[in-house]
Every structure is written in C-alpha cells, then in structure tokens.
N, C-alpha and C positions, 0 to 999 in steps of 0.2 A: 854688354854693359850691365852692371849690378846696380839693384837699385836695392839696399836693406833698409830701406826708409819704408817705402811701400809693400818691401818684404819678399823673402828669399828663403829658402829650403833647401838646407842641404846635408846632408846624406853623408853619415862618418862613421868608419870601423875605428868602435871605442878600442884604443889601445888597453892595455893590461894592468893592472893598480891605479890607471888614472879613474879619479869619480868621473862622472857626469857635467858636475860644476867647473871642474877643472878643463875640460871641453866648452863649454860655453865661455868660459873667460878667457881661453883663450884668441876665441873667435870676437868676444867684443872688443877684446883691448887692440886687435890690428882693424876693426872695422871703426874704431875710432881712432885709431891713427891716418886711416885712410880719407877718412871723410871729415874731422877736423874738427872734431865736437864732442862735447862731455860722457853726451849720454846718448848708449842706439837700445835698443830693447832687443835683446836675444833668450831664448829660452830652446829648453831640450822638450821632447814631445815623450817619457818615458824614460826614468832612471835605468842607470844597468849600475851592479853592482862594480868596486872597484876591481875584485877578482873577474868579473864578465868580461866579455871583447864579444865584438859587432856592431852592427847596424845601432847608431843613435841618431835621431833626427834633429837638426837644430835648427829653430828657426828665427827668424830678426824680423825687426819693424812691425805692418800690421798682419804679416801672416803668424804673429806668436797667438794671435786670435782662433786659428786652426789647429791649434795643440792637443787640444781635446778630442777636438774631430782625429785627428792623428792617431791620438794614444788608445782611441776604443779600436783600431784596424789590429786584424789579428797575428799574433806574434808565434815565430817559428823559431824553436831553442835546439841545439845539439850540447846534450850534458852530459860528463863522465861522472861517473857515481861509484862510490868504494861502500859492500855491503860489508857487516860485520863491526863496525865502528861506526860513532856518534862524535858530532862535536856540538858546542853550544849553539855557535852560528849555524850552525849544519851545513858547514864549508869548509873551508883552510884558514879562514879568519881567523880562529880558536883553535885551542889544541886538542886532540880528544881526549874524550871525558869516559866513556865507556868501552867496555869491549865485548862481543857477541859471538856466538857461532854461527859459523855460514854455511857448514862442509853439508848439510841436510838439502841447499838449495840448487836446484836442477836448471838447467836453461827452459824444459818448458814448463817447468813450475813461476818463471818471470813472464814468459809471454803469456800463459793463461792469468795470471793475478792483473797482467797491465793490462790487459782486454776486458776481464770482469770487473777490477775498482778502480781504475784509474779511467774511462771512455765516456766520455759523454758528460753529464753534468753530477758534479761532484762536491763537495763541503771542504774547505780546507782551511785549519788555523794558520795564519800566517807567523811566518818565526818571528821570536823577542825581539832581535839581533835585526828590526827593519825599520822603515819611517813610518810605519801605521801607528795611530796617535791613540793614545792610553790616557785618559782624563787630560786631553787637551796636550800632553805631549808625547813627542816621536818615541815611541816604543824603546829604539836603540840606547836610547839616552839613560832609560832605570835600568834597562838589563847590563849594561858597564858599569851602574852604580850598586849593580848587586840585588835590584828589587827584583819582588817578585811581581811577573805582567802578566794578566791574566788577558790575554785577544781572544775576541768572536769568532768565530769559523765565516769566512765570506764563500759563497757562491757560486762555482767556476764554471767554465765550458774547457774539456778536453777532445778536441775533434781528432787531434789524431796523436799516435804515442806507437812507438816503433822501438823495437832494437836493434841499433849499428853492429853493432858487436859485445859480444859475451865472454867472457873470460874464464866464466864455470869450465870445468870444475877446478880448475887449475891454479886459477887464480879470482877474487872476490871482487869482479869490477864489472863495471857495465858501461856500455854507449847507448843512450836514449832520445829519440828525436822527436820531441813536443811541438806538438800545433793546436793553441791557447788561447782563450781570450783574456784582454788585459787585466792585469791585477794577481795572476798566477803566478805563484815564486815557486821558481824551481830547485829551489832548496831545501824546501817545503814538501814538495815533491820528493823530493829524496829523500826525505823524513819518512815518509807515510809506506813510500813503497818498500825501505829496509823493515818497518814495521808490518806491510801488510807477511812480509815473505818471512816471520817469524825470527826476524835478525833487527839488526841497526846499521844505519848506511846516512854517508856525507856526500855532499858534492866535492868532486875536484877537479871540475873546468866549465865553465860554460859561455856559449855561444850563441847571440843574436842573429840568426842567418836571416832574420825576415821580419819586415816591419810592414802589415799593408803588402801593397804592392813592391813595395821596396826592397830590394836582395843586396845581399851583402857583397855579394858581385859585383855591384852598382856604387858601392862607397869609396869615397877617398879616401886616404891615413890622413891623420891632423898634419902633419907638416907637407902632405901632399895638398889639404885645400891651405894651407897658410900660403907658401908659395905660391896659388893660384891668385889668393885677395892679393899678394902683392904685386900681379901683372896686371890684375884686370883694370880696366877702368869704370867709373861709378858716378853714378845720377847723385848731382851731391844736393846738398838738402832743399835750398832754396828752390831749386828746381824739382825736386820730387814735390815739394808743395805746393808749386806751381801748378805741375800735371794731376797731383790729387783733385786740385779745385775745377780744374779745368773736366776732368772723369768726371766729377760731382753735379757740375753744369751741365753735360750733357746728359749725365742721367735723368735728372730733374725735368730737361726738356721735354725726354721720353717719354717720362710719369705724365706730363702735364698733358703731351698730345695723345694720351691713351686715354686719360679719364675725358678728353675734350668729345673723345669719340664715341665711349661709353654712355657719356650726356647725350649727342647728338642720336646715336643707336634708339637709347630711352625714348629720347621724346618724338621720334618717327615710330617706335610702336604704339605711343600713345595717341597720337594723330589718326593713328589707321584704326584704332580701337574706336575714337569718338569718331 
C-alpha cells in the first residue's frame, strides 16, 4: 500500500528528450487522481538533462524533505563523447560551432590525460547552456538570449573516470565512465577533456547508471511506474494524517519517558554525592 502523503521514493529511468519536470508531473497528476485532491508535493532529487536517460529519483509528500540528502550521494555517468568538434551546449542541443583536429590524438594519450586532469579534485566552469544562476538568473536563459555569462569554476570530486571504448585512430569518439560528486556536468567534462587533449569535443549520449546506492537496474520506465500507481492501493490523506499524529504521539512519549529518566539518573548522583 502507497502512502505519498507521508512519502515515497521512487526510482525512474529518465526516458530521452523528456526534462525532469516532465517526470515529476507526470507522477503528480495520477497521484492526484489517485488520491482525490488538489495538491501532493513531488519533486526530483537531481536534474538530468533532456538529452540524458537514467536513474531519476522522485520523491512525494514528506520524504521531498530528503532530496538534498539524495542529490549530495554520489552519481555514476556512462557518456559518449565526439573529439574534434564543439558545440555551444557542448551536446547535440546546438549545432557545431567549431571544428578541430584530432588525427594527433592516441588512445594512450586519453588514458594518461584522464588519470592526470581529470582524478581526484578538480575546478570546472559549468556550461552557459545550464540552470546555475548568473545575477540571480538560470544561466540558460542569457545564453538563448545571446548574452555573454561569465560562471565561476565550482569545486569537484572525480573518484573514478575510465574508458569504455575508444574509437582512435579510426574514428574521433569516446566511451567514458564517470564516478562524481553532485554538481559535475558532464558536458562540461567533455569540454575540458577535448581541450586538455589539444582538440574540441561534445557529448552525444549520456547516461545516469547510478544514484547513491541506486542503479539503474533497479528503475522503472515512466509508463512502467504509471501502470503501477494505477493498481496499487493508497493510505488516502485523512488517514495518513491520522497515523502522522498518532507516530508523533508516540514519539513525544519516548522523548518524555527519556528525559523522565535522565532527571531521575541526575538526581540519584546527586544523592549519593551529598
């Protein structure tokens, strides 16, 4: 039985050009059909890009409270990356905009560069083309308007960074398997690394295999959990408030009979003192 009043977690391979938002509204508008009421509170624990797919966590009622705790657990990406070309978004978003040579770069000239600048803690500007806020608004919003965004370099931890597969010399493409803490755009990433390797390179795939403890193994598809809210049955509100209050009563008793004993403790040391 569901209860998204007291709150629920769950676990969705972001389908392909859908956002984020488009996921969670999905999930509110049957959780309020289900449950008969205006308003549930849903929220994602960590955007993915609309070009992304994987692992999003969604949460309802009061575990949207854990979102934070969520989104700092560490994130595990598999991205394909094209050297030798640039785009604005530094993805498919955009068209490219530059063009490089590549034919100089070796496969172990990528595993030595991604061992020495890319491991461990690192600096990286996040691209125009995101929601990091520029005098109070989302970056994305001046860089479609044509302004110029000047972003800070934030902070990163890159614990681990691997290549899937290499395409050199054949072909100018890359597999690369990121394990990040939050806040790391792997777009960005494939900015820095066509840069380190004396070229220009865009992303053109990427994938959320891991959230936390959560693998993308473990996820449903959107219309795999839609179908699910619409079998299950649910703690509908009156009664989830009911058992809120009733949790909150006994907690309260607990508190009350621990400090009763903490007093009592007290004043038997103090007895045996005097």
């Amino acid at each position: 039985m569901l209860n998204p009043i007291e709150g629920e977690i769950f676990s969705i391979d972001k389908p392909l050009r859908w956002t984020s938002f488009e996921v969670v509204k999905r999930v509110r508008a049957r959780l309020r059909k289900h449950l008969g009421i205006k308003s549930v509170r849903v929220g994602h624990a960590g955007t993915l890009d609309p070009l992304a797919t994987g692992v999003l966590l969604v949460c309802t009622g009061r575990m949207t409270k854990r979102i934070e705790q969520l989104q700092a657990g560490v994130k595990e990406y598999v991205a394909g990356i094209r050297l030798g070309a640039t785009t604005p978004s530094y993805d498919l978003e955009t068209e490219v905009d530059a063009i490089y040579p590549w034919q100089h770069i070796t496969p172990e000239q990528v595993q030595e560069v991604l061992q020495r600048q890319f491991t461990g803690t690192i600096e990286q500007v996040p691209p125009k083309f995101s929601a990091c806020k520029v005098d109070g608004k989302p970056a994305y919003k001046l860089a479609r308007k044509g302004k110029d965004v000047e972003i800070r370099p934030k902070t990163l931890v890159i614990d681990e960074i691997e290549v899937l597969a290499c395409g050199l010399p054949a072909e100018p493409t890359l597999t690369i398997r990121v394990v990040c803490s939050k806040g790391t755009y792997i777009r960005a990433l494939a900015r820095d690394i066509g840069e380190a390797l004396g070229s220009g390179a865009h992303l053109t795939s990427l994938r959320r295999t891991r959230v936390g403890d959560v693998r993308v193994e473990q996820c449903s598809s959107v219309d795999d959990l839609l179908a699910r809210l619409d079998e299950e049955q649910y703690v509908m509100p009156d009664m989830a408030e009911q058992q809120r209050i009733e949790a909150e009563r006994i907690a309260n008793r607990a508190r009350a009979k621990a400090m009763k004993a903490k007093r009592q403790e007290k004043a038997a040391r103090s007895s045996q003192i005097d």
